[in-house]
C-alpha positions as CSV (number, residue, x, y, z in Angstrom):
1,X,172.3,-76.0,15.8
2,X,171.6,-76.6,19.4
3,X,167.9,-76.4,20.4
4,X,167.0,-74.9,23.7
5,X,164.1,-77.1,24.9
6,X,162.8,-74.9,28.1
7,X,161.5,-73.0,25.1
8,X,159.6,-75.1,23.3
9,X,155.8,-74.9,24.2
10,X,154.2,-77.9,26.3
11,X,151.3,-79.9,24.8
12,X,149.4,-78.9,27.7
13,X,150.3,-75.3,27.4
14,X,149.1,-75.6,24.2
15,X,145.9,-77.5,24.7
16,X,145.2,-74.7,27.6
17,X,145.2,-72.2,24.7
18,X,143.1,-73.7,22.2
19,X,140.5,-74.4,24.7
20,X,139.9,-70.8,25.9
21,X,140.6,-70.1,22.4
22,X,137.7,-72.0,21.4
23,X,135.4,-71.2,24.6
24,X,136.2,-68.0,25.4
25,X,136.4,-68.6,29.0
26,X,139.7,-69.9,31.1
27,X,136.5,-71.2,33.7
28,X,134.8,-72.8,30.9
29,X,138.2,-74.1,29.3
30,X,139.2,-75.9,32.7
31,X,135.8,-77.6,32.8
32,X,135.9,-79.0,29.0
33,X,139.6,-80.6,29.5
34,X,139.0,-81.3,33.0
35,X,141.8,-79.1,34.9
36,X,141.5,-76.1,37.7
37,X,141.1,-73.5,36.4
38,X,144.3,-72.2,37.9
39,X,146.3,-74.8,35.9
40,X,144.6,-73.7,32.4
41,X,145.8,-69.6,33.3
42,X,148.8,-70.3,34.4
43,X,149.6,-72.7,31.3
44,X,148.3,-69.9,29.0
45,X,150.6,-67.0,31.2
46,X,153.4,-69.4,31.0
47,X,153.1,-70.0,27.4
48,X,153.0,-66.2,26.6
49,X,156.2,-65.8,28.3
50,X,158.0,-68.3,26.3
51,X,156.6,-66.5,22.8
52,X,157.2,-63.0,24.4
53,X,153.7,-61.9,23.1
54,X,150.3,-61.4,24.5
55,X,148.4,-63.9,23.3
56,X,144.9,-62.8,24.8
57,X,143.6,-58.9,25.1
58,X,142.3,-59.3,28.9
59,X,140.1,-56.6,30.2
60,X,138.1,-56.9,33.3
61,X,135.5,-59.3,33.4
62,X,135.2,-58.8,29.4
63,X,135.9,-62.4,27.8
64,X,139.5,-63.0,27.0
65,X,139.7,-62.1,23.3
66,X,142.9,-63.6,21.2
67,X,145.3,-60.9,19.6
68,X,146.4,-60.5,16.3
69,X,149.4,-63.0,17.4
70,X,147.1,-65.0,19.5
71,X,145.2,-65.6,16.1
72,X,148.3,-66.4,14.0
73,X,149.4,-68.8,17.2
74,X,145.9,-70.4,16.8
75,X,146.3,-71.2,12.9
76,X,149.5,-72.6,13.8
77,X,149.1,-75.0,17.0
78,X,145.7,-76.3,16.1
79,X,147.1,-79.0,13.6
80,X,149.9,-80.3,15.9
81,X,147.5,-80.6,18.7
82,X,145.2,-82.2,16.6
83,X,147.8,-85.0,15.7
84,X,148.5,-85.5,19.8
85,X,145.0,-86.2,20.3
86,X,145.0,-88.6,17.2
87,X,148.5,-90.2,17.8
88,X,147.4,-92.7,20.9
89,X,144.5,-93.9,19.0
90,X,145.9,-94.1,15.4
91,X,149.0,-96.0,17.3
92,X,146.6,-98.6,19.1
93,X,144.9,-99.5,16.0
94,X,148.1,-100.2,14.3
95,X,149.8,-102.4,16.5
96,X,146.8,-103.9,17.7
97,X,145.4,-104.8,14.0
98,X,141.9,-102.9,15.0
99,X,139.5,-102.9,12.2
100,X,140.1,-99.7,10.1
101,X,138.1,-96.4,11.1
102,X,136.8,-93.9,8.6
103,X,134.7,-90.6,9.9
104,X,133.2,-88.1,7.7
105,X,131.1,-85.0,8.3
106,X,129.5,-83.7,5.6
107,X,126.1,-82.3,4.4
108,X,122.8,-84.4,4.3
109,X,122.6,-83.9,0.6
110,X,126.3,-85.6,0.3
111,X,125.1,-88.3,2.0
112,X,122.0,-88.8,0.5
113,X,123.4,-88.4,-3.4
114,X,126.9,-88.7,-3.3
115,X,128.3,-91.1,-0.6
116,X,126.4,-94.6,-1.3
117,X,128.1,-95.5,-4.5
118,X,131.9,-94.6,-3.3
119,X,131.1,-96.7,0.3
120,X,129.3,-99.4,-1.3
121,X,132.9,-99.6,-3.4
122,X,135.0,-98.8,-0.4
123,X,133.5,-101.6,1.4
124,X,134.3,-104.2,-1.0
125,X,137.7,-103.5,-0.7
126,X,137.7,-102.7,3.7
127,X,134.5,-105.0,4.3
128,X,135.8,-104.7,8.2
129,X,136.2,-101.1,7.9
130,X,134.1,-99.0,10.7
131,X,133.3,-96.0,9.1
132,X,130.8,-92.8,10.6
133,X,129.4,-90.2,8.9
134,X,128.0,-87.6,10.2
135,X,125.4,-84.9,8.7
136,X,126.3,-81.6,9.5
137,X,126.3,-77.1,8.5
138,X,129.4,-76.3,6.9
139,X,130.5,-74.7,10.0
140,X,130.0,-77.6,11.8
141,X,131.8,-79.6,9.1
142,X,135.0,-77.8,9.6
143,X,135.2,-77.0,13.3
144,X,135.5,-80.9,13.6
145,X,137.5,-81.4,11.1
146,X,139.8,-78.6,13.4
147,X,139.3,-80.9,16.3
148,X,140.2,-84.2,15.0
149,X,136.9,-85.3,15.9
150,X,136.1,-86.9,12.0
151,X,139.0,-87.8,9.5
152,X,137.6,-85.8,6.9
153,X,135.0,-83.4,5.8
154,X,133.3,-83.2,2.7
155,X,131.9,-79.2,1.7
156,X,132.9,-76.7,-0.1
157,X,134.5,-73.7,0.4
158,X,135.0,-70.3,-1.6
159,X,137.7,-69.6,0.3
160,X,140.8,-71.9,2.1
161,X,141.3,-71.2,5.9
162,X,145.3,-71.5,6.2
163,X,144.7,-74.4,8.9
164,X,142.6,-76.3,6.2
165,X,143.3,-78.0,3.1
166,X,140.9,-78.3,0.5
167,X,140.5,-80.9,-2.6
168,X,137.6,-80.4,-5.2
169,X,136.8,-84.1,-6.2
170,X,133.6,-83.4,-8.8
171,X,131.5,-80.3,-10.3
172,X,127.8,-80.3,-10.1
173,X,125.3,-78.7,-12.3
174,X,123.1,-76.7,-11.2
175,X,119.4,-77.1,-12.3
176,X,115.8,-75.2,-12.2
177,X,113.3,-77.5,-10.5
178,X,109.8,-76.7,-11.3
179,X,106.4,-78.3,-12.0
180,X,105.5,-79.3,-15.2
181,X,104.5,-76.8,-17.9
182,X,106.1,-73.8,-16.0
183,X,106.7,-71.6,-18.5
184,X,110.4,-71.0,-17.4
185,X,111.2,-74.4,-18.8
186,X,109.8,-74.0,-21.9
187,X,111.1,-70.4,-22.3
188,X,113.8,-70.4,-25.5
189,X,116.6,-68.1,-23.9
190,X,116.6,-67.9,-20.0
191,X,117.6,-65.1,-17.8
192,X,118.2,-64.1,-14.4
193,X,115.7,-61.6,-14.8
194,X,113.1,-64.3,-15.4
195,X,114.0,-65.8,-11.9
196,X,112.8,-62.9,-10.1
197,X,109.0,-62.8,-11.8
198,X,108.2,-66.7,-9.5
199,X,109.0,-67.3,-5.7
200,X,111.9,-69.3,-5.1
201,X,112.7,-72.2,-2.6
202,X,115.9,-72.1,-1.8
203,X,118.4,-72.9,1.2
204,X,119.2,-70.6,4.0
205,X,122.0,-68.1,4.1
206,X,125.7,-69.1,4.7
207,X,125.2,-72.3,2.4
208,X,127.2,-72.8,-0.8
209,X,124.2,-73.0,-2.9
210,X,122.6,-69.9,-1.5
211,X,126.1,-67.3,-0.9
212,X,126.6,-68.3,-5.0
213,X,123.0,-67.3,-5.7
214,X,123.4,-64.4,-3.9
215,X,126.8,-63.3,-5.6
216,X,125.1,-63.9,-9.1
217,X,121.7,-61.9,-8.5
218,X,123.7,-58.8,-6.6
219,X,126.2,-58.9,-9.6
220,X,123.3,-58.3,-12.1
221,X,121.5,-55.6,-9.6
222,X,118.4,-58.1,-8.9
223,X,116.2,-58.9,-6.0
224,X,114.1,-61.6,-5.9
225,X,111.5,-62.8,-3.6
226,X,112.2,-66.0,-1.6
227,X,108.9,-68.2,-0.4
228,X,110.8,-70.7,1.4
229,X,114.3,-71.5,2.8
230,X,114.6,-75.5,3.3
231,X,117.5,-77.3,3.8
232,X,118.2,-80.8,1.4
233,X,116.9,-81.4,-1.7
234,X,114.4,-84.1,-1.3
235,X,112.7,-81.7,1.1
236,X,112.8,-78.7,-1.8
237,X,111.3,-80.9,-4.5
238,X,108.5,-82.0,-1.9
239,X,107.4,-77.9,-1.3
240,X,107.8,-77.1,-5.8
241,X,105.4,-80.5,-6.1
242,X,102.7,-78.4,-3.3
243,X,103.7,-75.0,-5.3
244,X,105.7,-73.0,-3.1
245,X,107.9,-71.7,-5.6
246,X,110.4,-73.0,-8.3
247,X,113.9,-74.3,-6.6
248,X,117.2,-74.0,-8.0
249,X,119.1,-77.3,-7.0
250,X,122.3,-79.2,-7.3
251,X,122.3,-82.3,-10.5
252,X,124.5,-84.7,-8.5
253,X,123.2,-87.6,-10.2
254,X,123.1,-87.0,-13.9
255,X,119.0,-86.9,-13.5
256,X,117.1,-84.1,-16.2
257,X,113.4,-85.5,-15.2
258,X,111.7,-86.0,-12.0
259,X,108.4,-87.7,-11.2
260,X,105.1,-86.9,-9.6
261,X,104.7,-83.9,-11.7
262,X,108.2,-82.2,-11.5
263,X,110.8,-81.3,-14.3
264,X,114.0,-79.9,-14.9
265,X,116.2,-77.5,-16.4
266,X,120.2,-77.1,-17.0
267,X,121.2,-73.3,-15.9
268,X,124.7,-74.0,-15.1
269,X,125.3,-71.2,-17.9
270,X,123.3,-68.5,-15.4
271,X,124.7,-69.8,-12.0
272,X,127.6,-72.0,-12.6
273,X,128.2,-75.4,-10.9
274,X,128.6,-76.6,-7.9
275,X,131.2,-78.3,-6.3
276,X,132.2,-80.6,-3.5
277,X,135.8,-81.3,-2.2
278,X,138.1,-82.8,0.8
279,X,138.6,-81.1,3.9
280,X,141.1,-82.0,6.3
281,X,143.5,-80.4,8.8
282,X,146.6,-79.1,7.2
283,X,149.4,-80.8,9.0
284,X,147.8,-83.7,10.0
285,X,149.1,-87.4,8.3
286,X,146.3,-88.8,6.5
287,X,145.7,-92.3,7.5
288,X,146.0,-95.0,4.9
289,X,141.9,-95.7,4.9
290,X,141.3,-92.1,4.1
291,X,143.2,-91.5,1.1
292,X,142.2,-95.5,0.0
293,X,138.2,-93.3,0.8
294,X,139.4,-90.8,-1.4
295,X,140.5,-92.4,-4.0
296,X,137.8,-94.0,-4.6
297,X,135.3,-90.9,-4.7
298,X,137.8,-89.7,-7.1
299,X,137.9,-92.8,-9.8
């Protein structure tokens, strides 16, 4: 089969679309990858005419919004711009024997009660390893996991975007926090009524840990009364030990007791477990430190 290469999209072309895909402005798209603006419409025009589809609805001085196709054209470019951006560096390092790079975004809590074991391990076998982690939402996790910016991303997700691929490494259970003598942790059989008779500390919408909570009370027809939305648990035990509320919080540690006045409860049977996973952009190679990093989360 001969290939007719006047066809085949430019990296610049396609670096022009992602950036007004992700700004939502050619003006603001020329200023973030340093062109005229000029250059980043006419790669985008030029780009539409070599697909034959619109890729962006344009009307007036509304923002440029992407089509249906300009989505599925989005999905599909994001990865293999993603390796150009990575390919000069990752080739540098390997030719010029640089010290090994590992970046990770991931959530406070992650870093706080998951991560120091698994690097403490991974150092002893890449003790010149440069490695970056990053504390971030879980939006924020996965648009720079999108942009090459980190190597992998640690979250997890109800649902897999089709750029994405996602890895569950552990399960979690979840646990009542409360002070000591609260009569939910003493109670014989525990409901999710009972959770709606005390205030509850818990973390804002759009995180795991509150969506799931969510899910479960709606399910069952409940409301419940929230006194406090804090993000990370060490700041969630602090507010139960000045009675704000009772919390419901992740296990990731094996712990069942707390101190200064706090204890605990298994209700993985009410709310299920949590879980944590790898992120990383679908179509991207994974370099040879990362899946080493991985493998040693997972043993």
């Amino acid at each position: 089969m001969k290939i007719d290469y006047s066809y085949i999209a430019e990296p610049e072309q396609l670096i022009a679309f992602l950036a007004v895909a992700k700004y939502g402005s050619f003006s603001k798209a020329a200023e973030r990858v340093m062109r005229s603006q000029s250059t980043i419409s006419n790669a985008v025009a030029t780009l539409e005419v070599k697909l034959g589809v619109m890729l962006f609805e344009r009307a007036g001085k509304r923002p440029p919004r992407l089509t249906k196709e300009g989505e599925e054209f989005q999905r599909l470019a994001a990865p293999i711009v993603g390796a150009l951006i990575s390919l000069e560096t990752d080739f540098l390092d390997a030719v010029e024997g640089a010290p090994p790079r590992l970046s990770i975004a991931t959530h406070s809590s992650v870093v706080m009660h998951i991560l120091p074991i698994p690097i403490a391990k991974f150092r002893k076998a890449q003790p010149t390893a440069e490695i970056s982690v990053v504390s971030k939402s879980r939006e924020e996790i996965l648009a720079l996991v999108r942009s090459t910016e980190v190597d992998l991303g640690i979250t997890s997700l109800r649902s897999v975007p089709q750029d994405l691929c996602y890895k569950v490494f552990a399960k979690y259970p979840r646990e009542l926090v409360a002070p000591k003598r609260h009569p939910l942790l003493s109670k014989k059989i525990l409901t999710l009524k009972d959770f709606c008779q005390y205030p509850i500390i818990i973390r804002p919408r759009g995180s795991a840990t509150r969506d799931h909570f969510d899910a479960v009370m709606a399910k069952a027809g409940l409301n419940y009364h929230v006194s406090l939305e804090v993000t990370g648990k060490d700041a969630t035990l602090e507010y139960v030990r000045q009675g704000e509320g009772i919390a419901l919080v992740n296990n990731y540690k094996g712990e069942h007791s707390y101190r200064n006045n706090l204890c605990s409860r298994d209700v993985s049977k009410l709310f299920g477990y949590s879980e944590r996973g790898f992120v990383w952009l679908n179509g991207r190679a994974i370099k040879d430190v990362v899946s080493q990093f991985m493998s040693v989360i997972m043993t």
